[in-house]
Each structure stands twice: as structure tokens, then as C-alpha cells.
C-alpha positions, 0 to 999 in steps of 0.5 A: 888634329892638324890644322886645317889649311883649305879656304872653305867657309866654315861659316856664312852670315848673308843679311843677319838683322835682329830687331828687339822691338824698335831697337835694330841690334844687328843691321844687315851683317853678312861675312864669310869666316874661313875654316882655321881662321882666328877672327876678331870681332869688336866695336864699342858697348852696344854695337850688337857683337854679343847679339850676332853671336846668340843669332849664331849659336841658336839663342834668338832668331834672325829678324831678317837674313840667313847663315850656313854652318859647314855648308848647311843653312842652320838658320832658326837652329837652336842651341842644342842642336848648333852644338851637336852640329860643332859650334860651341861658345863661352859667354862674357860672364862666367857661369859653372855649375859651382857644386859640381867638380871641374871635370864633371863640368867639362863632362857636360860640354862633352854630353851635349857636343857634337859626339854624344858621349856616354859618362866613361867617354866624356870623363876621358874627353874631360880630362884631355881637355883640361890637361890642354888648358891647364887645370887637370891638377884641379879637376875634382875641386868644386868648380867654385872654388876657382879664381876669375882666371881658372873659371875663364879656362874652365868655361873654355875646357867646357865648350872645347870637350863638345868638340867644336869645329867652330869655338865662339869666344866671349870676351875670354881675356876680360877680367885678366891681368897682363901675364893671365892674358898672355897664357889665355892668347897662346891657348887660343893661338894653340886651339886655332892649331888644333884645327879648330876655327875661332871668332873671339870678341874682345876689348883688350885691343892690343890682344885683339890685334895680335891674335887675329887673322882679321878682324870685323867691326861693328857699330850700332849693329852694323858692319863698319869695317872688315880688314886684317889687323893693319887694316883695321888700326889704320881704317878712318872709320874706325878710329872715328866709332871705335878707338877715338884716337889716331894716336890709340891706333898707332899704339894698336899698330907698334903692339902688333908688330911687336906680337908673335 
């Protein structure tokens, strides 16, 4: 698959709220995410990056607002029907089904995607994907039996064999050390390649900067700032609700020169 090189919306958030009770944990968020962009989300613990993300994949309802998916409005969708639409995501913590293989883990992705493929399809859909990410060799171990940074590929072969137009990842480099983070950037780098449009929360600042199209920020549920990566590392607001430090900010910067 080629990338995709037009500026059509893949996805639009207008007005996107979440109220737990009293608690606000989205407030008004509205963005236009172009088809094979790479868009970083961040903020500080609590800023309502997850929660927007369970509002996009089905898991709660929107309080207030509304969002299209490939110009259809999928507001109120559920999970099941957001994947067999083409929208999968990863979560923060890692969950395999640990008595099942890891192909058979990547199969699920593949049943319940946006193709609905029988076993013999979603077995050879499987195993491309896990070739691409790098554990084909492992594909009839256990699940469980993985490291932190396996389980973090396989997590992402999964939601890849649903055959996504748009992949949501969940803190995908949390728990990696430096050269693990390195491989999984230019995985993601290669998934965005592959015409696949990608929003990615992170807090590895220095990864969020170099492998970004543009970046959002959010604070206490509410969008603070939008902005390529330079924009952002340089945006007062910013600084003062979530990196804290001028000096943290050009650090941010001289790393994102020095990216791919």
C-alpha cells in the first residue's frame, strides 16, 4: 500500500466533551486529522488524552459534541463497530491473551477488523503482520511468554491485522529503553508508509517530537495548543502546562533537529 498523499480528513472531532459526573474530562476538543499524518497527543497525567481516545474508539459516549470517521459521523459507535469501520488502537497496558500463541493473538485482530476474515484468511494476515513487526520467529510461543517490549509489538500486530485506516496508539514506547524505542519510532514511522493515519500519546518527549506531523496539547481536558513539533516546543502556554522548563523546551528542539 502506498502512502496516502491527499489532505482529506480522515478523522473530525467538533466540540468532543466527557463529564464523569462532576468531573469534566474532555472540554470542547475539536481537531481535523489528515489522512497519513502522524499526530502526537500529549499533556500532563490527567489531561483527558486517554479519555478522548475511549470517546474515538466507542468506549464511552460523548457528553457533548460530535466526530465523523472517513466522512461518516460515528458518534455514539461502539468498539466493535469502530473496528469494522477501520479504526484500531493499542492500550497503555498491555493485555494478551497469554494461553494463546502469538499468532493466534494477532488472528483476533483480524476477525474482528475492518475485513471480517474467516481462520485461513486472518492466519495468513497474522503472519504478514508479524513479519512486518518483527516476531514471525515467535509466532507459536505463548503470548505470555513475551518481554515488555515483544508484548508492545505484538499489541501493535494485533490492532495492524484488523487492517486499520487509522491506528490509535497508547503510550506504544512506554516501558522501552532507548534502542527498543528507536526500533518501535521506525515501525511507526514505516506503518504511516504504509498509508495508515496515526494518533499516538506519548510521554517520551524527545520521541514525540521527532515523529510527529504535528502535535496537540491537552490540559485538563481542554485543547491548549495545536502546532507542528517546532511550534509546540516553543509555545509559552505550553511550556508553562506541560514541559515546565524553557530549558526542557530547547533540549525538545535541538533533539528534533537532530531526528530523521
Amino acid at each position: 500500500m502506498t502512502r496516502i498523499n491527499d489532505i482529506r480528513a480522515i478523522l473530525q472531532v467538533k466540540g468532543v466533551s466527557k463529564h464523569f459526573g462532576g468531573l469534566v474530562a474532555v472540554n470542547n476538543v475539536t481537531f481535523d486529522l489528515p489522512e497519513g499524518q502522524i499526530l502526537g497527543l500529549i499533556g500532563p497525567n490527567g489531561a483527558g488524552k486517554t479519555t478522548l481516545f475511549n470517546v474515538i474508539n466507542g468506549v464511552y459516549p460523548a457528553t457533548e459534541g460530535r466526530y465523523s470517521f472517513r466522512g461518516k459521523d460515528v458518534t455514539g459507535s461502539k468498539t466493535y463497530q469502530m473496528a469494522h469501520l477501520g479504526l484500531a488502537r493499542t492500550h497503555q497496558v498491555v493485555k494478551p491473551l497469554d494461553e494463546l500463541t502469538v499468532r493466534e493473538n494477532a488472528m483476533v485482530g483480524a476477525c474482528f477488523g475492518s475485513k471480517d476474515y474467516n481462520l485461513s484468511n486472518a492466519a495468513r494476515v497474522a503472519d504478514e503482520v508479524l513479519e512486518f513487526v518483527g516476531l514471525i520467529d515467535r509466532a507459536e510461543q505463548p503470548a505470555g511468554s513475551l518481554n515488555v517490549a515483544q508484548k508492545k509489538r505484538l499489541e501493535m500486530a494485533r490492532a495492524l491485522s484488523a487492517q486499520p485506516y487509522l491506528l490509535l496508539l497508547d503510550e506504544a514506547l512506554a516501558g522501552l529503553n532507548p534502542s527498543e524505542i528507536d526500533a518501535m519510532l521506525e515501525t511507526i514511522r514505516e506503518i504511516r508508509d504504509r498509508g495508515i493515519t496515526i494518533v499516538m500519546i506519548e510521554h517520551v518527549m524527545h520521541a514525540i517530537m521527532n515523529v510527529s506531523d504535528r502535535i496537540l496539547v491537552l490540559s485538563f481536558g481542554k485543547l491548549i495548543a495545536e502546532g507542528t513539533p517546532e511550534e509546540i516546543a516553543n509555545n509559552d502556554l505550553v511550556i508553562e502546562a506541560y514541559l515546565g522548563d524553557p530549558k526542557l523546551a530547547e533540549r525538545l528542539m535541538q533533539q528534533n533537529g537532530n531526528g530523521e
